[in-house]
N, C-alpha and C positions, 0 to 999 in steps of 0.2 A: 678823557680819552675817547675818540670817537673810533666809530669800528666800521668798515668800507667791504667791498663787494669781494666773490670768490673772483683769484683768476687762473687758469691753468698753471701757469708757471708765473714765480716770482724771482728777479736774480737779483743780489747782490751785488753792484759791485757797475761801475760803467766806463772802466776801460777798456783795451781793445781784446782780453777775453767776454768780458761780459757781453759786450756791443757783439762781439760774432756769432756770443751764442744767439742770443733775441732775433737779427739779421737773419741768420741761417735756418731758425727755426719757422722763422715769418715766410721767410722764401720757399722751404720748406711745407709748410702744412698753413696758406695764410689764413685760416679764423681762428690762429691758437688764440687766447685771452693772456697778454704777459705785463708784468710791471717788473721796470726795470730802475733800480733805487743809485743813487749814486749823489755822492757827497764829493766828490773833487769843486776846487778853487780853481776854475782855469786861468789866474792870473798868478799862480807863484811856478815857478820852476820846476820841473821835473825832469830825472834822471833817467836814462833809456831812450838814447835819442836816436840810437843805430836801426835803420831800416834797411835791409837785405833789397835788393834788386829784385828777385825773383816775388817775393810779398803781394807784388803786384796781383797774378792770378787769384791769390788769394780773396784780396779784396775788390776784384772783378765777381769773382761767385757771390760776396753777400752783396755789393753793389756795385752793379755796373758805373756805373755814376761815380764811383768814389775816386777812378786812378786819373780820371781828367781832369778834379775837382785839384785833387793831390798836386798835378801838377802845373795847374793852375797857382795854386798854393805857393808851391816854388819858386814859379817863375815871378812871381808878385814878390818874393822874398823873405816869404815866413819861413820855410825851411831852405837849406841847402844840398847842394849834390855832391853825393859820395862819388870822387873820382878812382877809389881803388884804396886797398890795404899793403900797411906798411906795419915792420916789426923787426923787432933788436932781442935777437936772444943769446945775450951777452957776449955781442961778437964785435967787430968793428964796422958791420958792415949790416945793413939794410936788406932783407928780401923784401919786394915788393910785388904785389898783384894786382896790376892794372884793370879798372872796370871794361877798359876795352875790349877784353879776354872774358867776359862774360855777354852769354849769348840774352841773359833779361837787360842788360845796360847797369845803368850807374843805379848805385843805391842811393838812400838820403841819409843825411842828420837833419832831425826834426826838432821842431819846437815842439815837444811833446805834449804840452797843455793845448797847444792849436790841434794837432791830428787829433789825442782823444774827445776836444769837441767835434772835429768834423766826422770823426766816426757814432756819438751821440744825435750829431742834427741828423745821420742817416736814419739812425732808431728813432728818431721824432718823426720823421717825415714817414714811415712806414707805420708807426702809430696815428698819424693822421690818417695814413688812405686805408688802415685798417685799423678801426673803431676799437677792436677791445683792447689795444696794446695803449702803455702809457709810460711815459718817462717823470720821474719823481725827481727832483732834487731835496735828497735829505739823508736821515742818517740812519743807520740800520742799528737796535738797539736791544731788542730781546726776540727768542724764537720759543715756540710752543706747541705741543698738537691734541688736537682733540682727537675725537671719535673717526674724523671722515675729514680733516683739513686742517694744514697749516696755520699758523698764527702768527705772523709775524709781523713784530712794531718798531714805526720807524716815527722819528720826528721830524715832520716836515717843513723846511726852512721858510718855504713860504709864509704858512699858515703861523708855524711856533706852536702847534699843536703834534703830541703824540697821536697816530692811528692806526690800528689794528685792522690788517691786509690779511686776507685768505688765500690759500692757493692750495693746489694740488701737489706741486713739483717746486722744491725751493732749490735753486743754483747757488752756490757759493763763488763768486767771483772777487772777492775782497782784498785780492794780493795774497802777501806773504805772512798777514795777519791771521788773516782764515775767522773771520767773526763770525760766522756761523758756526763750519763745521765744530770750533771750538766747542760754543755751545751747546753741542751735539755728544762730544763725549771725545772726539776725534782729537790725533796729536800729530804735532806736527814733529816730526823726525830731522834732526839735523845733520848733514854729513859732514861737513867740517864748520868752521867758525872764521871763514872771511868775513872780514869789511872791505868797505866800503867809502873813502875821506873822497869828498869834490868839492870842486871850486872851479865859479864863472869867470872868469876872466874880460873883460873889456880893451877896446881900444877907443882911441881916439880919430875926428876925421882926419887930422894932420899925422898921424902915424904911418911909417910903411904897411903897405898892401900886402897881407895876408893872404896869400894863391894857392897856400898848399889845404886840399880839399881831401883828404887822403884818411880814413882813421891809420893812428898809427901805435901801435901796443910796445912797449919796450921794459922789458925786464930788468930787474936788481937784484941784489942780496935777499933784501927782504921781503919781496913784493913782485906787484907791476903796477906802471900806469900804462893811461892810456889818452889819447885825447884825443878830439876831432870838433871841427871850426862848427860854429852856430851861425844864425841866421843876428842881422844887426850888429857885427862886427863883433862877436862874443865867440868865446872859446872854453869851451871845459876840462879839466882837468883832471882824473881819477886814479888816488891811488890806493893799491887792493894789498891788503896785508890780511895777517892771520891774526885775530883779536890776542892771542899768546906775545905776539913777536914785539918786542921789545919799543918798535916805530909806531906801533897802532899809539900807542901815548903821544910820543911827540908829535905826530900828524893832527892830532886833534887842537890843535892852534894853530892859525896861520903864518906864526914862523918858522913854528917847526914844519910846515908841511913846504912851503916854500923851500925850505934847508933841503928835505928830502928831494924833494924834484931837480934845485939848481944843482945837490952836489953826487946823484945818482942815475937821472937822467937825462943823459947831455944833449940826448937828440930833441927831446920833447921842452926842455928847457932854452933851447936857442930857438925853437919856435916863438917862445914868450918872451926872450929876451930879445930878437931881430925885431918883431913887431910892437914891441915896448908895448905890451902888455899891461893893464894894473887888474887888480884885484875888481870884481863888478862891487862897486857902491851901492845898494840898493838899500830906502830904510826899512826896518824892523827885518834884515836879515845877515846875517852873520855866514862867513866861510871858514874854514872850511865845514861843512855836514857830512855827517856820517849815516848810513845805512847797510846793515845786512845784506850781505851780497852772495854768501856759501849756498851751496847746493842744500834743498832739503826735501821731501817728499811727505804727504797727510797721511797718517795709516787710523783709517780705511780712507779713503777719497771717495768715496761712493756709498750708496745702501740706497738695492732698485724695492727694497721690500717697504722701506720709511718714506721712500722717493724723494731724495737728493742726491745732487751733484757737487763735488768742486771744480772749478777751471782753474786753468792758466796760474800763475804765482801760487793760488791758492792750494792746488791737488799738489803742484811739484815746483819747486825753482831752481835756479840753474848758475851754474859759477858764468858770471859774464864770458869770462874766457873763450866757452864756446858760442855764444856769438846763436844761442837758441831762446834768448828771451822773446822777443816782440813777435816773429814768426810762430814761434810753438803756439803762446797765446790765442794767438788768429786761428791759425789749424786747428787746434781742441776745441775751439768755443764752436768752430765751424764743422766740426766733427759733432758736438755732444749736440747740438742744436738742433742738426739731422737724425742722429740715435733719438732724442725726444720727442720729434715728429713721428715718426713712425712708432714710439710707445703711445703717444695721443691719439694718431688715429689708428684703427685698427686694420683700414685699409693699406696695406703699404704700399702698393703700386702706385699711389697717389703720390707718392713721393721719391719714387722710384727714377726720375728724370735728373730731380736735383743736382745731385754730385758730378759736376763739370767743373774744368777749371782750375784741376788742380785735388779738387775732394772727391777722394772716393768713397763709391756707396756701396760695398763689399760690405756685409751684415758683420760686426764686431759687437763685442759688448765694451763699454767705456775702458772695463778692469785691460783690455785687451791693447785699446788703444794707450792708456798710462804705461801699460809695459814695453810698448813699442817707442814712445817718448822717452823714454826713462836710457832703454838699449841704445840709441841714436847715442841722446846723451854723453852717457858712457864711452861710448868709442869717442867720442872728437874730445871731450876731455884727458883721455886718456893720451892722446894724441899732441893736445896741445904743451902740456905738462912733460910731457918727454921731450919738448927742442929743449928744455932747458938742464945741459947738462953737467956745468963750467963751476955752477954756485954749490958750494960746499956746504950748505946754509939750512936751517932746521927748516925755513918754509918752504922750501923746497924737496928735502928730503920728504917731508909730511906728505906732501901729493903725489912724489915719483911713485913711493912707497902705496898708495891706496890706486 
């Protein structure tokens, strides 16, 4: 076990919360000393593909650089443009919300393994022009503290060697896992028991053209899905039930999950039947996957006296429905990042310019900002759960009811 230098902060975790925190804190205060750990495969699939339009300012504040790169990206064909939202709450008819009715433009669906590396190679390239920061590829594994600093051991995929990291200030940015705070003592609280079933879908070149660019959410008895087109001729599938409800079983194969789609949602299912659709072939991966998807919050998500944070998934997550995952992420890391600069230095005027762009730098404590995430929350959930008013149905009644 080899043991490695002190650095201000250490984070956890290198998706697009972790990334904003480092980004925001480097922009922020640039001689913090940060390592930033992250263990993702950017070559398998990931879920969370919806980008909001507005995101943009967002990630103009941690880098300028990033929303040209983005749509560069785009236009080359890694990701696709979000032309607007569509949704079925149990009616025969369609509301829709045209991207052209929004004053930031179109949103994306991303290849989310491509954005969280282009939002990593930012944090490489800011670790280049600023020496103490560094990006690890490995795994985060145990946490400890002495007298005067963190301990924390990761095994790094290069080397194949475990090493023991120092810091001042350990960020928990891990997802929905929370591998730190757990090891902290912290729990994570869950408010209901959503899943989570998806499935890739493929076409072929000789298949009809696929134009509708639209996410489109459409309700059931027991659930919803959702779906919206990928980049390379692929389209995904999601559907969200309560681990109770009787379909969370059958969804978990892809006949049953099929059965569900073709004979509950008509509109999302002629999507995949018009475009002759099949199931994505890939080896060593199986559809449909399941992932936790309910709303949950860390209690405590914070302690400035032990000095840690959690971000993003980590401190709180969020029922997709409200449509607050990938943006909250960016804002909290880009929030807490700015809060940490100004505890690092003692000058804060030095960092007083920062918050443009969307971030404000109104003096808050973290605990302050979780509660104002949390309220947001709250209402569009609350919001989104009352169109649906036709289904007679326990999962339904479960969320009117809370």
């Amino acid at each position: 076990m080899d043991s490695e230098q002190l650095y201000d902060v250490i984070i956890i975790g290198g998706g697009p919360a972790g990334c904003a925190t480092a980004l925001s804190l480097v922009r922020s205060k640039p001689d913090t000393s940060f390592l930033l750990v992250d263990d993702a495969d950017p070559s398998k699939f990931k879920i969370g593909e919806s980008l909001p339009a507005d995101t943009t300012r967002i990630l103009a504040y941690l880098d300028p650089d990033l929303p040209e790169t983005l749509e560069e990206d785009t236009d080359s064909g890694k990701h696709v443009y979000c032309t607007g939202n569509a949704s079925v709450w149990n009616t025969s008819d369609i509301h829709e919300t045209d991207s052209i009715m929004n004053p930031y433009g179109m949103g994306l669906h991303l290849d989310r393994a491509v954005f969280d590396e282009l939002l990593r190679e930012s944090v490489r390239a800011i670790s280049h022009d600023q020496k103490p920061g560094h990006v690890l590829h490995g795994s985060f594994t145990a946490v400890a503290k002495d007298s005067n600093s963190w301990l924390v051991s990761v095994d790094d995929v290069g080397s194949g060697k475990t090493i023991v990291y120092r810091s001042n200030w350990i960020i928990d940015a891990s997802g929905r896992k929370a591998s730190v705070a757990q090891k902290l003592g912290a729990k994570t609280v869950k408010q209901d028991s959503l899943l989570a079933f998806y499935t890739v879908f493929a076409v072929s070149e000789h298949s009809e053209v696929d134009d509708d660019h639209r996410t489109l959410i459409e309700a059931t008895p027991s659930g919803w899905f959702y779906t919206s087109q990928l980049a390379q001729n692929r389209r995904v599938v999601v559907y969200h039930t309560d681990d109770k409800d009787p379909s969370s079983k059958i969804a978990r194969k892809i006949d049953g999950f099929l059965n569900l789609l073709h004979t509950q949602a008509r509109f999302i299912s002629s999507i995949i039947q018009d475009a002759d659709y099949d199931v994505l072939n890939e080896p060593g991966t199986n559809y449909p996957k399941c992932t936790a998807a309910g709303s949950s919050n860390l209690e405590p998500a914070c302690d400035d006296e032990s000095r840690w944070y959690a971000v993003g998934d980590a401190a709180m997550a969020f029922d997709p429905l409200s449509s607050q995952g990938m943006i909250t992420a960016l804002k909290m890391g880009s929030r807490l990042g700015l809060e940490l600069a100004r505890v690092l230095d003692s000058d804060t005027q030095a960092v007083s310019e920062a918050g443009r762009d969307g971030v404000t730098t109104e003096r808050r404590t973290m605990a302050d900002v979780y509660k104002a995430v949390r309220d947001d929350y709250d209402s569009k959930k609350i919001y989104y759960y009352s169109q649906v008013r036709r289904f007679d149905t326990d999962f339904w009644k479960r969320r009117q009811g809370a």
